[in-house]
FISEPA-867945 format. One record per residue: residue number from 1; z, y, x of N, C-alpha, C, CB in turn. Coordinates in steps of 0.2 Angstrom, whole numbers, padded with zeros to 4 digits, always signed. Glycine has a CB too. Example, Ala and Ser with C-alpha at 12.3 -4.5 7.8 and 13.67 -1.06 7.14 Angstrom:
BEGIN
<rec num="1" n_c3="+0039" n_c2="-0028" n_c1="+0066" ca_c3="+0039" ca_c2="-0022" ca_c1="+0062" c_c3="+0039" c_c2="-0016" c_c1="+0066" cb_c3="+0045" cb_c2="-0022" cb_c1="+0057"/>
<rec num="2" n_c3="+0035" n_c2="-0011" n_c1="+0064" ca_c3="+0036" ca_c2="-0005" ca_c1="+0068" c_c3="+0039" c_c2="+0000" c_c1="+0064" cb_c3="+0029" cb_c2="-0003" cb_c1="+0070"/>
***
This chain:
BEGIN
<rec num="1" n_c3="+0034" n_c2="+0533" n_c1="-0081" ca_c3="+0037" ca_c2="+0532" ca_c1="-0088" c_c3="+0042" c_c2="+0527" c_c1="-0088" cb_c3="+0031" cb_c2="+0530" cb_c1="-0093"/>
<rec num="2" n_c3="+0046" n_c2="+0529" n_c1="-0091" ca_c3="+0054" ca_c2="+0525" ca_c1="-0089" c_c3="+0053" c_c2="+0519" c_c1="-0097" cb_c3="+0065" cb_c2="+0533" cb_c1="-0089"/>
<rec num="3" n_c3="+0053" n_c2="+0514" n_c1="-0095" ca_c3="+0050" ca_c2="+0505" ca_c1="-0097" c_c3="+0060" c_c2="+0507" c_c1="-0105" cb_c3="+0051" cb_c2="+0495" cb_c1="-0085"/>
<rec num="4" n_c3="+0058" n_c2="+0504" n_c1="-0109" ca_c3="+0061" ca_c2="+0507" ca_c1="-0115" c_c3="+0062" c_c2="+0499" c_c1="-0116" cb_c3="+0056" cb_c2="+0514" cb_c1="-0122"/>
<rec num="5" n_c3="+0068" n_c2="+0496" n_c1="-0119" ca_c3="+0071" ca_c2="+0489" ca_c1="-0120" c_c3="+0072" c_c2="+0490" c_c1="-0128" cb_c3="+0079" cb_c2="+0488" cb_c1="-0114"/>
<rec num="6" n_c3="+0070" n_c2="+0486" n_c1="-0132" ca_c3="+0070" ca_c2="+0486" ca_c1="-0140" c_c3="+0075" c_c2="+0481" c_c1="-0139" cb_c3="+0063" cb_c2="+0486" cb_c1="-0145"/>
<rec num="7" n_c3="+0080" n_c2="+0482" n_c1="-0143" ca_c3="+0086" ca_c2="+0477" ca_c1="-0145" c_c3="+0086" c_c2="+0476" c_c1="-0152" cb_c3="+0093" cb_c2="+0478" cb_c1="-0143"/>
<rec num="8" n_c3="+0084" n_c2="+0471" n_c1="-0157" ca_c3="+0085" ca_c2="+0473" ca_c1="-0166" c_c3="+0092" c_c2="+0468" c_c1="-0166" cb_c3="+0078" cb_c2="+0471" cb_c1="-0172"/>
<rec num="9" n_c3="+0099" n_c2="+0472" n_c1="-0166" ca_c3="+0102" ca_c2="+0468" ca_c1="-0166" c_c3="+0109" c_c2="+0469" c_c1="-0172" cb_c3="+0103" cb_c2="+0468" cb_c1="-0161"/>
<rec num="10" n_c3="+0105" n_c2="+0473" n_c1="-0177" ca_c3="+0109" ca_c2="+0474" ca_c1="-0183" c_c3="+0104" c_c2="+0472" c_c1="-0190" cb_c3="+0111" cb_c2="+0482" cb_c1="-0183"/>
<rec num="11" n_c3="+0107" n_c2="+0468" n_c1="-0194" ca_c3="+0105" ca_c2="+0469" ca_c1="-0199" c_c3="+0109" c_c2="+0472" c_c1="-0205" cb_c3="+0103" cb_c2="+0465" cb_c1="-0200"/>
<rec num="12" n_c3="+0109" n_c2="+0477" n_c1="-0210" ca_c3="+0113" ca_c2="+0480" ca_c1="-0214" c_c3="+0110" c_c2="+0476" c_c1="-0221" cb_c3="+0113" cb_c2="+0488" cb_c1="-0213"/>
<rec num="13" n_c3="+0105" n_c2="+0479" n_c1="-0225" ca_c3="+0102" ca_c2="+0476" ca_c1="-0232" c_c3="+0096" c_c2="+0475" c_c1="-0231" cb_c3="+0101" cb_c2="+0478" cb_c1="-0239"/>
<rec num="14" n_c3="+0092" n_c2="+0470" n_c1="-0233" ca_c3="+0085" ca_c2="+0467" ca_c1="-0234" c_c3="+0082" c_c2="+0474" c_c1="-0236" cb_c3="+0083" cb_c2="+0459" cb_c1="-0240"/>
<rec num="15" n_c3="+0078" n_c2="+0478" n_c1="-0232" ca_c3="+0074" ca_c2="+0475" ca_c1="-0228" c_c3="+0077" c_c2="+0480" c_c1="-0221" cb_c3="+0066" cb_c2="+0474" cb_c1="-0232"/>
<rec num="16" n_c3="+0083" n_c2="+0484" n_c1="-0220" ca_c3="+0084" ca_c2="+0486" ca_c1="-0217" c_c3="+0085" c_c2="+0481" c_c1="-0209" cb_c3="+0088" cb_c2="+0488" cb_c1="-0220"/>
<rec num="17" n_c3="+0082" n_c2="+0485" n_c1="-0204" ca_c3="+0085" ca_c2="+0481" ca_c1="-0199" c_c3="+0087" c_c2="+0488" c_c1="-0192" cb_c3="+0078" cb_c2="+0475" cb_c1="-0196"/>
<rec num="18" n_c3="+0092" n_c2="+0488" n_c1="-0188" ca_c3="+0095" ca_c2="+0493" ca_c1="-0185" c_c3="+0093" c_c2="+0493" c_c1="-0176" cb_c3="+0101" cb_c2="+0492" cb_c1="-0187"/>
<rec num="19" n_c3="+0089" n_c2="+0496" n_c1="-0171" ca_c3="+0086" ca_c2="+0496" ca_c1="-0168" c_c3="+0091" c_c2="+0500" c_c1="-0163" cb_c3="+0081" cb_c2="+0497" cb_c1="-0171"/>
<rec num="20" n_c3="+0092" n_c2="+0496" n_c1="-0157" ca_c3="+0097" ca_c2="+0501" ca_c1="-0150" c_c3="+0090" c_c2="+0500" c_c1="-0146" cb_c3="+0107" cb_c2="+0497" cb_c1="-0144"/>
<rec num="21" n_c3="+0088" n_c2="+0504" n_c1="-0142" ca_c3="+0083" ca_c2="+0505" ca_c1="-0139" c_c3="+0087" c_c2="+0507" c_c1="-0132" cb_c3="+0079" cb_c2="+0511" cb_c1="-0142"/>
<rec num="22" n_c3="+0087" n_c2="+0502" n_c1="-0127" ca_c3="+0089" ca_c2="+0505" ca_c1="-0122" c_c3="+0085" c_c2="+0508" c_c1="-0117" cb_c3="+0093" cb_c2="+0501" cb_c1="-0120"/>
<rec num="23" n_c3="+0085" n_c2="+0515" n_c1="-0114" ca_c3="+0080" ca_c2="+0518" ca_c1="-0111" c_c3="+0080" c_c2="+0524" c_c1="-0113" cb_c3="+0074" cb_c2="+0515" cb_c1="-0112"/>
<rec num="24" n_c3="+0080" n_c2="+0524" n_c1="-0122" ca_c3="+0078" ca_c2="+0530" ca_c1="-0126" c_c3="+0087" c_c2="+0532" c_c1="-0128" cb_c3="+0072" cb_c2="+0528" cb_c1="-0133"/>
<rec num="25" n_c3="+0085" n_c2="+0538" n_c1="-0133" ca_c3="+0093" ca_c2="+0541" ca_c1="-0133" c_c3="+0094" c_c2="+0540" c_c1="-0138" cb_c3="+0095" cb_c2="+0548" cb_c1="-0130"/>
<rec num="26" n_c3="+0091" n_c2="+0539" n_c1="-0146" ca_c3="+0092" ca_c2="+0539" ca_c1="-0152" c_c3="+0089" c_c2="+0531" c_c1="-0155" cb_c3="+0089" cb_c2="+0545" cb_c1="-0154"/>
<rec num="27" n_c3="+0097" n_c2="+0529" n_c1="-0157" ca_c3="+0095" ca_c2="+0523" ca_c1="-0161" c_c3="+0093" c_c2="+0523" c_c1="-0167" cb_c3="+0099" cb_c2="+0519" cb_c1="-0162"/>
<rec num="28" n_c3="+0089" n_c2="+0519" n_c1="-0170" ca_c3="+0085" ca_c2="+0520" ca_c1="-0175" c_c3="+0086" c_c2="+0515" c_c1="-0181" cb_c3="+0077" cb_c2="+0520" cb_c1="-0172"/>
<rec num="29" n_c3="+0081" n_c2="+0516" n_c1="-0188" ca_c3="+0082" ca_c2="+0511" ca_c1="-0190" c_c3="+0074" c_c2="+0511" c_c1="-0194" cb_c3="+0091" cb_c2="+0511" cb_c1="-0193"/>
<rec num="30" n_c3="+0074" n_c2="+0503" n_c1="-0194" ca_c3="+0066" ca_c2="+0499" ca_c1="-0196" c_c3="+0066" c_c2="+0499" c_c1="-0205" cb_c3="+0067" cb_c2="+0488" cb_c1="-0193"/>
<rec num="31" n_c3="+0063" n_c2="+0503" n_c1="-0208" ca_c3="+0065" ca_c2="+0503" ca_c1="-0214" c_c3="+0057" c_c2="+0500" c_c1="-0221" cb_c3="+0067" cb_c2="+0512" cb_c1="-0216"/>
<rec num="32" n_c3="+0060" n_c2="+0499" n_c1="-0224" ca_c3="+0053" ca_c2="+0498" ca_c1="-0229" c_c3="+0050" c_c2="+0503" c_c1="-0233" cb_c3="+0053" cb_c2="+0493" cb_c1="-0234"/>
<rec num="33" n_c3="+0044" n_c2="+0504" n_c1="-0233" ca_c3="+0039" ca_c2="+0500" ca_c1="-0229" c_c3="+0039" c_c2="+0502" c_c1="-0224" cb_c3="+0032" cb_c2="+0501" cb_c1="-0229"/>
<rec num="34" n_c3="+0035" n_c2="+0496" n_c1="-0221" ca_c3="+0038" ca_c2="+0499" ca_c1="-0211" c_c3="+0037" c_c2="+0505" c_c1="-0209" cb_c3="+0033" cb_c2="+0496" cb_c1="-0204"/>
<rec num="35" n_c3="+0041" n_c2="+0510" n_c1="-0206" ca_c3="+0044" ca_c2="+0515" ca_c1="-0205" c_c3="+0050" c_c2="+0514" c_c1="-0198" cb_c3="+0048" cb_c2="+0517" cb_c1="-0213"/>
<rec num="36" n_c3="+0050" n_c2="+0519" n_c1="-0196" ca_c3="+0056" ca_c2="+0520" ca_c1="-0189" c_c3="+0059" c_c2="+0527" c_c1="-0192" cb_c3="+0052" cb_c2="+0522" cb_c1="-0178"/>
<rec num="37" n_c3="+0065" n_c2="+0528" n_c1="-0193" ca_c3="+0070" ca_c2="+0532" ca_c1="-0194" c_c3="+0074" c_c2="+0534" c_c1="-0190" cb_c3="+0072" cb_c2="+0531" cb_c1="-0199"/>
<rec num="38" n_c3="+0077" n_c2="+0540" n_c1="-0187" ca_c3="+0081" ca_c2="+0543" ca_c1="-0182" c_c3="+0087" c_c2="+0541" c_c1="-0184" cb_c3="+0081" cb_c2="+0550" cb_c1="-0180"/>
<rec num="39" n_c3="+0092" n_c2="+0537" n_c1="-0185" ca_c3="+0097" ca_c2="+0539" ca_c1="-0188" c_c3="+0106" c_c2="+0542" c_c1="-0183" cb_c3="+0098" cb_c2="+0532" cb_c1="-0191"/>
<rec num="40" n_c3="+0104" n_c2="+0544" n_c1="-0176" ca_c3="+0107" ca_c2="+0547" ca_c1="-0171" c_c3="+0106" c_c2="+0549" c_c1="-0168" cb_c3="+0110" cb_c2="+0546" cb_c1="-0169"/>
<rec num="41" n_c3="+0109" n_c2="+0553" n_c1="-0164" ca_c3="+0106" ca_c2="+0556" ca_c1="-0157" c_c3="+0101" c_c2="+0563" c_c1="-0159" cb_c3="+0102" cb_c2="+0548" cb_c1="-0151"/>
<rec num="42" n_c3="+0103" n_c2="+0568" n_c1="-0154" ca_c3="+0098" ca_c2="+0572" ca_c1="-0154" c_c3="+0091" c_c2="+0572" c_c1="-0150" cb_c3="+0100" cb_c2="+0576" cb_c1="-0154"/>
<rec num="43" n_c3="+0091" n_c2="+0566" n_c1="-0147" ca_c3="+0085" ca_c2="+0565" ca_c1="-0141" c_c3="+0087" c_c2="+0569" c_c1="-0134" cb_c3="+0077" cb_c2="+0569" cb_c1="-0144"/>
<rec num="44" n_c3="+0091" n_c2="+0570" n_c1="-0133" ca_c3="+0095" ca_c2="+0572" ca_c1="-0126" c_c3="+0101" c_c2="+0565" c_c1="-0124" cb_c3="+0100" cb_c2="+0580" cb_c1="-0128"/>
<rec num="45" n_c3="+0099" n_c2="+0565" n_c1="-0118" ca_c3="+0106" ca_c2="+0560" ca_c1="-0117" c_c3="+0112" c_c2="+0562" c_c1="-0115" cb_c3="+0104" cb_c2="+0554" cb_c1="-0113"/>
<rec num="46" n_c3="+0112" n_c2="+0569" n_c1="-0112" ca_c3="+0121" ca_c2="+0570" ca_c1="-0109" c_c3="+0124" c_c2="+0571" c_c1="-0113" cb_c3="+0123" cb_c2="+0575" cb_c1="-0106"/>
<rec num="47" n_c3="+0132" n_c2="+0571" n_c1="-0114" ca_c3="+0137" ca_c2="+0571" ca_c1="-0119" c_c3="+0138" c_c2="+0577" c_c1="-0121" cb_c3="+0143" cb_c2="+0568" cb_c1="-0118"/>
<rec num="48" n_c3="+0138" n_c2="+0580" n_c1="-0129" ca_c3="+0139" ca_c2="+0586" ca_c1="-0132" c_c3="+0144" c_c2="+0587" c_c1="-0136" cb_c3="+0134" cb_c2="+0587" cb_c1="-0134"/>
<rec num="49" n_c3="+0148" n_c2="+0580" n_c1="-0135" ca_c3="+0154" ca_c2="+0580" ca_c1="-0140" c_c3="+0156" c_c2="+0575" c_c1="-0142" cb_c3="+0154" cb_c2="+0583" cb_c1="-0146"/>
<rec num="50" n_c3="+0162" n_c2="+0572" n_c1="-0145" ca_c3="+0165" ca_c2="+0567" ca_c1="-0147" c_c3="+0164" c_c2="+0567" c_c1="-0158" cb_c3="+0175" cb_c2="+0568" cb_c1="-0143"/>
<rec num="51" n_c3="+0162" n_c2="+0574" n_c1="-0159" ca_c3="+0160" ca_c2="+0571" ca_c1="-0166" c_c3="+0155" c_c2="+0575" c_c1="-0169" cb_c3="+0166" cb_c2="+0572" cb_c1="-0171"/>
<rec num="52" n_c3="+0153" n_c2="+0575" n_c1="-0175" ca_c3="+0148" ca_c2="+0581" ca_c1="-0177" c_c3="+0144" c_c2="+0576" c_c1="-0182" cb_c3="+0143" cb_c2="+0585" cb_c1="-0171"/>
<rec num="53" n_c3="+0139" n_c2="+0580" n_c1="-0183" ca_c3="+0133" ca_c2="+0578" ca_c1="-0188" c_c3="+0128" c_c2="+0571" c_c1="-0183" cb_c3="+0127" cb_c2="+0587" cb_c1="-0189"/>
<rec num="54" n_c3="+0126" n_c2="+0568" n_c1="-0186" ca_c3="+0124" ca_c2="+0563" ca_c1="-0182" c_c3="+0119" c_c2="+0565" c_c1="-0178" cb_c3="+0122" cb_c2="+0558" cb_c1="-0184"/>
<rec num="55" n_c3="+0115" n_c2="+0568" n_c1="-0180" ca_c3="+0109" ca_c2="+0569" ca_c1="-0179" c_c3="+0108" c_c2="+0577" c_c1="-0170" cb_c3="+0105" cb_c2="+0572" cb_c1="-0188"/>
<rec num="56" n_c3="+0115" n_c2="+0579" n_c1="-0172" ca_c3="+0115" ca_c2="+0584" ca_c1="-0168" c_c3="+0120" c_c2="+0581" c_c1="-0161" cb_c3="+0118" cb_c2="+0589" cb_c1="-0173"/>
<rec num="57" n_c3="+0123" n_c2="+0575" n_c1="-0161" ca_c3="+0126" ca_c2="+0573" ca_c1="-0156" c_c3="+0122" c_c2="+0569" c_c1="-0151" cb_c3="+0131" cb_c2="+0569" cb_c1="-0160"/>
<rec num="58" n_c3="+0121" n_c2="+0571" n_c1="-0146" ca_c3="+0117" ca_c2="+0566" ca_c1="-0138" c_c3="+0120" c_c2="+0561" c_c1="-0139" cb_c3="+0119" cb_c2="+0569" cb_c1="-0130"/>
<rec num="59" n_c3="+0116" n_c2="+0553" n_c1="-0139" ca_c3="+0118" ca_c2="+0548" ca_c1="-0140" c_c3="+0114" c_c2="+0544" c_c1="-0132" cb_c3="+0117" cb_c2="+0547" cb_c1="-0149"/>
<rec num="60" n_c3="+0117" n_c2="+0543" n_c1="-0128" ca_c3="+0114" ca_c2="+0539" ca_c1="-0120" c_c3="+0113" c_c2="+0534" c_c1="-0120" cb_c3="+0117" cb_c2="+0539" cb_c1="-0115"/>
<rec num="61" n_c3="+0107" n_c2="+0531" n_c1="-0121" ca_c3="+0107" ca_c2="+0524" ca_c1="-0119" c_c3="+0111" c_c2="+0519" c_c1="-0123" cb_c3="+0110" cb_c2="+0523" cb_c1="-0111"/>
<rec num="62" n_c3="+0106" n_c2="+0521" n_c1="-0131" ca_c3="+0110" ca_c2="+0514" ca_c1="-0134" c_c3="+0108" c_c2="+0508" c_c1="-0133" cb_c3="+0111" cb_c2="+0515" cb_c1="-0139"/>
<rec num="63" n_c3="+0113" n_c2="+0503" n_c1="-0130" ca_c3="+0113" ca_c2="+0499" ca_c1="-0129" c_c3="+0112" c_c2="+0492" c_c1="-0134" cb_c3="+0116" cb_c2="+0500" cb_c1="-0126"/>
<rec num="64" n_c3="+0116" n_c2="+0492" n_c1="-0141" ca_c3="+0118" ca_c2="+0489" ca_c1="-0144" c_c3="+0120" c_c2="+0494" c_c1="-0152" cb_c3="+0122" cb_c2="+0485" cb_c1="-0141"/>
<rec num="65" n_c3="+0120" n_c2="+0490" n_c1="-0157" ca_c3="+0124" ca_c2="+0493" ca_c1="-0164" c_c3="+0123" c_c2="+0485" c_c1="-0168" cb_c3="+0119" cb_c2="+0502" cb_c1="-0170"/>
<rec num="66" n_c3="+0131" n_c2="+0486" n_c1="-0171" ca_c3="+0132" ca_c2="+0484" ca_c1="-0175" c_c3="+0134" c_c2="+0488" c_c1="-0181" cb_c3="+0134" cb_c2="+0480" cb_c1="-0172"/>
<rec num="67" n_c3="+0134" n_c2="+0482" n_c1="-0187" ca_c3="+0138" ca_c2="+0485" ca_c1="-0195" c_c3="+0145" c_c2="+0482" c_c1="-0195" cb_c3="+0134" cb_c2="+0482" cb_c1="-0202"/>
<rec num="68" n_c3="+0151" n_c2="+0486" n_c1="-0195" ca_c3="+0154" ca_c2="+0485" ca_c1="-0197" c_c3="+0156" c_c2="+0483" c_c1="-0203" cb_c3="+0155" cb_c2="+0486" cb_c1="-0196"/>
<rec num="69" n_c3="+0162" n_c2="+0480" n_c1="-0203" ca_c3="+0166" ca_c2="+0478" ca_c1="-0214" c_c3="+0167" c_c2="+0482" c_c1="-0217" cb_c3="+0174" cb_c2="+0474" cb_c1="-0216"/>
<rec num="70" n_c3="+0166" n_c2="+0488" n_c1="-0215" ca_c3="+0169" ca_c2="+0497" ca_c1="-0216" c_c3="+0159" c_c2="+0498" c_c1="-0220" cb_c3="+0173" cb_c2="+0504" cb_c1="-0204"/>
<rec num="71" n_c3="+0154" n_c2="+0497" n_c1="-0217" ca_c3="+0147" ca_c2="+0498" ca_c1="-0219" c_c3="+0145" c_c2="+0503" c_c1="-0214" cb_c3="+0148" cb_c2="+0501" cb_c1="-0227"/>
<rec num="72" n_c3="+0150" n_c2="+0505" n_c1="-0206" ca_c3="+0147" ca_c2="+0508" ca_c1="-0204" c_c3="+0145" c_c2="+0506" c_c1="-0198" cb_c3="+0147" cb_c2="+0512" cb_c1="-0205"/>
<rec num="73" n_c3="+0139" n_c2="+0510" n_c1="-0195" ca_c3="+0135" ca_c2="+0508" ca_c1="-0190" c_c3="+0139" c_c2="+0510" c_c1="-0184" cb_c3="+0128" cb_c2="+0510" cb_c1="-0189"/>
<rec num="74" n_c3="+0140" n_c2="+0504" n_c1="-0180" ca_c3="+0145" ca_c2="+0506" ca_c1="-0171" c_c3="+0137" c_c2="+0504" c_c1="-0167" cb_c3="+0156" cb_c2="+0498" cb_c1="-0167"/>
<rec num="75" n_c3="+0139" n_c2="+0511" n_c1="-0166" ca_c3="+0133" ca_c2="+0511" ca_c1="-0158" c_c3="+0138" c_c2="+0509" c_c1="-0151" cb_c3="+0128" cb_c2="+0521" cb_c1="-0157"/>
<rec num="76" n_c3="+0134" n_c2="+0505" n_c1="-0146" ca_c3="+0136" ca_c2="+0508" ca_c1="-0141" c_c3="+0131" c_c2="+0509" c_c1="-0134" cb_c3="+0141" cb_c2="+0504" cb_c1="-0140"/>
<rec num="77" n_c3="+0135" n_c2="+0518" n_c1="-0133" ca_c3="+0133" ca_c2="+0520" ca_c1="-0127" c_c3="+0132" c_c2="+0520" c_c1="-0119" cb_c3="+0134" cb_c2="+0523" cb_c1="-0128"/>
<rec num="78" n_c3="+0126" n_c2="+0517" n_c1="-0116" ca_c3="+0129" ca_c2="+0513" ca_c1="-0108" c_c3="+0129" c_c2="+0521" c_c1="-0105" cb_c3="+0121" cb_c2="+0505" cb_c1="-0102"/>
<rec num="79" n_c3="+0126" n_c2="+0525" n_c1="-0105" ca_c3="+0124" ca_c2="+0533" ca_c1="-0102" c_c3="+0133" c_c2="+0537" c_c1="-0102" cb_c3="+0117" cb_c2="+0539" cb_c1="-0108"/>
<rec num="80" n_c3="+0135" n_c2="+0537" n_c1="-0107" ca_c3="+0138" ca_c2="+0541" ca_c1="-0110" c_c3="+0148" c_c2="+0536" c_c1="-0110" cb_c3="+0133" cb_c2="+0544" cb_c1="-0118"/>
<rec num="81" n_c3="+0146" n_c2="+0531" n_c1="-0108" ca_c3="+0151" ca_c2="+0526" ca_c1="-0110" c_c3="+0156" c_c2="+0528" c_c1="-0116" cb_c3="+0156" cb_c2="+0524" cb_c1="-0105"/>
<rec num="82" n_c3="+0152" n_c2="+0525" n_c1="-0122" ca_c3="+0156" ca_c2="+0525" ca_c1="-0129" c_c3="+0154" c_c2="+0523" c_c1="-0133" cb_c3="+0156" cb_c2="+0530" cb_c1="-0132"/>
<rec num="83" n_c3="+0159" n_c2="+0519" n_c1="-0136" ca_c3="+0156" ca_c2="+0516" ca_c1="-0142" c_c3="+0159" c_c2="+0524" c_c1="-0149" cb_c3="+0162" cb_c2="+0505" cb_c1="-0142"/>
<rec num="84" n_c3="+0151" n_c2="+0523" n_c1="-0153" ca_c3="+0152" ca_c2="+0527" ca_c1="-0158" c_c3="+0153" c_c2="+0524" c_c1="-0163" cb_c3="+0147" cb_c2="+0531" cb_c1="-0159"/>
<rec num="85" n_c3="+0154" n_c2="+0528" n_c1="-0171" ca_c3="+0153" ca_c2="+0525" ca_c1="-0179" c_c3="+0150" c_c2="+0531" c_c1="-0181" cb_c3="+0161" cb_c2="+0523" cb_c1="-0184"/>
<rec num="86" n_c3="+0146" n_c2="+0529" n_c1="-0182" ca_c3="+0141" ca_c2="+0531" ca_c1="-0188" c_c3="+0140" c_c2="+0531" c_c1="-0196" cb_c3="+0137" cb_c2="+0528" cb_c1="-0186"/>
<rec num="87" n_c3="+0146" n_c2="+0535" n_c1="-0200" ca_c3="+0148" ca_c2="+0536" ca_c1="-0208" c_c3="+0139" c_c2="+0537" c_c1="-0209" cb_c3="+0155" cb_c2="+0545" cb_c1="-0211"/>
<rec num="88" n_c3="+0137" n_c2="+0529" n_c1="-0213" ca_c3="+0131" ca_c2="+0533" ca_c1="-0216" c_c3="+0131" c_c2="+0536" c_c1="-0223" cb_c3="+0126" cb_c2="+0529" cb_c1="-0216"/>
<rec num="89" n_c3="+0137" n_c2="+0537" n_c1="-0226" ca_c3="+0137" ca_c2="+0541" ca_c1="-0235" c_c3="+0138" c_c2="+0548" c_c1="-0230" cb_c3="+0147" cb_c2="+0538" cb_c1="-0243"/>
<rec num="90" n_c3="+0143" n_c2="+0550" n_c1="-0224" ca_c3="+0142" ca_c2="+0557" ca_c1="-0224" c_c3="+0138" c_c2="+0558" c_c1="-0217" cb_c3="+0150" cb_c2="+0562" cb_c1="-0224"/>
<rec num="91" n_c3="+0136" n_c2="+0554" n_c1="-0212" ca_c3="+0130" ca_c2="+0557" ca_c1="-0207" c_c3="+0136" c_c2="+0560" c_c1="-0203" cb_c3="+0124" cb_c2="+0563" cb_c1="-0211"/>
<rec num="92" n_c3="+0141" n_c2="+0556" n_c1="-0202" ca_c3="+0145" ca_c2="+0559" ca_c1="-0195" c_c3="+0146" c_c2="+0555" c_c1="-0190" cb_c3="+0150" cb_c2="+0562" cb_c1="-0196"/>
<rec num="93" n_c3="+0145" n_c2="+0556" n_c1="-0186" ca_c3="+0149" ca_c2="+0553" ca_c1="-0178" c_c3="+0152" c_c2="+0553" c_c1="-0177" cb_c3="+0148" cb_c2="+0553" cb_c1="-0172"/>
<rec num="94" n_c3="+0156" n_c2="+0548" n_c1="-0175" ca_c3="+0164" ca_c2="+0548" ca_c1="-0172" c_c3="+0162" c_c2="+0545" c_c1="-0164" cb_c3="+0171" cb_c2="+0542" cb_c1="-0179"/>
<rec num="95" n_c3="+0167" n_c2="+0547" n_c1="-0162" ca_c3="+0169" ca_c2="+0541" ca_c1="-0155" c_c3="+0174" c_c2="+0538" c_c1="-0155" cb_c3="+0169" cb_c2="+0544" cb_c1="-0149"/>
<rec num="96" n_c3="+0173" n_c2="+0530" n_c1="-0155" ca_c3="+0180" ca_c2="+0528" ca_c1="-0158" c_c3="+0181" c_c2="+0522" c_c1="-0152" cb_c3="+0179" cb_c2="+0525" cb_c1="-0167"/>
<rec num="97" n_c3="+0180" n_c2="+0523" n_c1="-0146" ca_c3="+0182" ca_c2="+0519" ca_c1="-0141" c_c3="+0176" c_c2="+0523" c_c1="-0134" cb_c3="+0182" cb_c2="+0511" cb_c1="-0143"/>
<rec num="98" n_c3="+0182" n_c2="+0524" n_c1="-0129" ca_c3="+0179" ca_c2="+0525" ca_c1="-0121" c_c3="+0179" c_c2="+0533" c_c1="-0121" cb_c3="+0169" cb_c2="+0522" cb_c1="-0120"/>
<rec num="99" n_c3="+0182" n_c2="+0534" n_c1="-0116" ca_c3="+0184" ca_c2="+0540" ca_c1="-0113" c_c3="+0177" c_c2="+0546" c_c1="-0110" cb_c3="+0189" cb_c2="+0538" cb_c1="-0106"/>
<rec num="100" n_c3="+0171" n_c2="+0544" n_c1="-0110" ca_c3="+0166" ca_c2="+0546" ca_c1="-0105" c_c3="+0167" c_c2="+0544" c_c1="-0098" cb_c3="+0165" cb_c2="+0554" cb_c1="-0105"/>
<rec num="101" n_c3="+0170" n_c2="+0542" n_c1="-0095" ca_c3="+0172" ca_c2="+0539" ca_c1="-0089" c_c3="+0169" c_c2="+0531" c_c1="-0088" cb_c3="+0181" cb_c2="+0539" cb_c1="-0089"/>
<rec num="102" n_c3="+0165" n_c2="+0529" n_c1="-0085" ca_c3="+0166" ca_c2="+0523" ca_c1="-0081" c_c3="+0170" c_c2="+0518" c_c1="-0079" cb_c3="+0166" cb_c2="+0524" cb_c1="-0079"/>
<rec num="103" n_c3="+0173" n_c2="+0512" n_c1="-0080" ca_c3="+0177" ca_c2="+0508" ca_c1="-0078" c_c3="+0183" c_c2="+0507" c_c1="-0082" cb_c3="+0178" cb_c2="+0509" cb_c1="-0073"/>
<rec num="104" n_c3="+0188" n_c2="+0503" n_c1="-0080" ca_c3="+0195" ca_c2="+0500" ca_c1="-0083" c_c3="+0200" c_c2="+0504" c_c1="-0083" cb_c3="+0198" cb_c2="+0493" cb_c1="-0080"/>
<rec num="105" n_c3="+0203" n_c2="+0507" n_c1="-0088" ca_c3="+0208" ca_c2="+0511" ca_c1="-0089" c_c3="+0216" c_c2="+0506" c_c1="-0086" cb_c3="+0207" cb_c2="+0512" cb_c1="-0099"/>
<rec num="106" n_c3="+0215" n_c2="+0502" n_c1="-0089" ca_c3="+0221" ca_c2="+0497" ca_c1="-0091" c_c3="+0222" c_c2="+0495" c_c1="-0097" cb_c3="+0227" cb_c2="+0499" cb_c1="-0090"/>
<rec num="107" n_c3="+0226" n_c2="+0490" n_c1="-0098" ca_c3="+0227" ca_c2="+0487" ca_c1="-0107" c_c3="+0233" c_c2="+0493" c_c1="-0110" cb_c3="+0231" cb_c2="+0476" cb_c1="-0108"/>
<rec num="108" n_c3="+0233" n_c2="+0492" n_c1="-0115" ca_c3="+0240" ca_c2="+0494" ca_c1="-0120" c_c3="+0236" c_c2="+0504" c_c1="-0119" cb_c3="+0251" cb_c2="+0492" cb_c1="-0114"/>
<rec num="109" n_c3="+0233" n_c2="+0506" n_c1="-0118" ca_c3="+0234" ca_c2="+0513" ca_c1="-0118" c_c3="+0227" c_c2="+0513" c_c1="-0125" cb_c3="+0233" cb_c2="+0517" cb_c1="-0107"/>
<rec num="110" n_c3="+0227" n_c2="+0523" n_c1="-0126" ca_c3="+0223" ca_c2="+0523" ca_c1="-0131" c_c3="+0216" c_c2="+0521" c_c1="-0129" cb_c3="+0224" cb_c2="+0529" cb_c1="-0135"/>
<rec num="111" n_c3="+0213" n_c2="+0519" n_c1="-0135" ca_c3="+0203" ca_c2="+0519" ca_c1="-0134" c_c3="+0200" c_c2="+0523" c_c1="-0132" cb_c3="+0198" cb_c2="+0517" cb_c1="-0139"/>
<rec num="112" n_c3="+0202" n_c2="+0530" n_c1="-0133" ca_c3="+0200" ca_c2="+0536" ca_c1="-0133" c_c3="+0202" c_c2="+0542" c_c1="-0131" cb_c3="+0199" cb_c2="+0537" cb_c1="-0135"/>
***
């Protein structure tokens, strides 16, 4: 059994807390009453795309999420190298930095 790393390292509203699980492929979120809620990934971790329905997008090894000043949730992916946003009023994924590629691009060029 491959050993699963809980990170709680978002908070959005009391009593919300936002969960990267590294190991597993979907980050979640801690809700009241205690409850675990998928809020990405479809439980596959290879890349199936750069956008879509959250729930339908492979999300690898999330590592971390924060909230952004925008209200939405940036995951980032160590499997799939991407950092995502997560629109929670419409339930879409974006990929809004990292090529799927590995390593240093260079500065000045686009995120994506």
């Amino acid at each position: 059994m491959k050993p699963v790393f809980h990170q709680i390292v978002a908070r959005f509203a009391c009593p919300l807390l936002f969960i990267a699980a590294c190991g597993a492929v979907t980050p979640a979120v801690l809700a009241a009453p205690p409850r675990i809620e998928t809020v990405a990934g479809s439980g596959k971790p290879e890349n199936n795309g750069d956008e879509g329905p959250a729930l339908e997008i492979n999300v690898g090894d999330p590592f971390g999420v924060e909230i952004g000043p925008d209200g939405a949730l940036y995951i980032c992916e160590v499997r799939n190298h991407r950092v995502r946003r997560l629109d929670r009023q419409t339930g879409q994924l974006t990929t809004v930095a990292g090529t799927g590629e590995m390593g240093y691009s260079g500065d000045g060029g686009p995120a994506v």
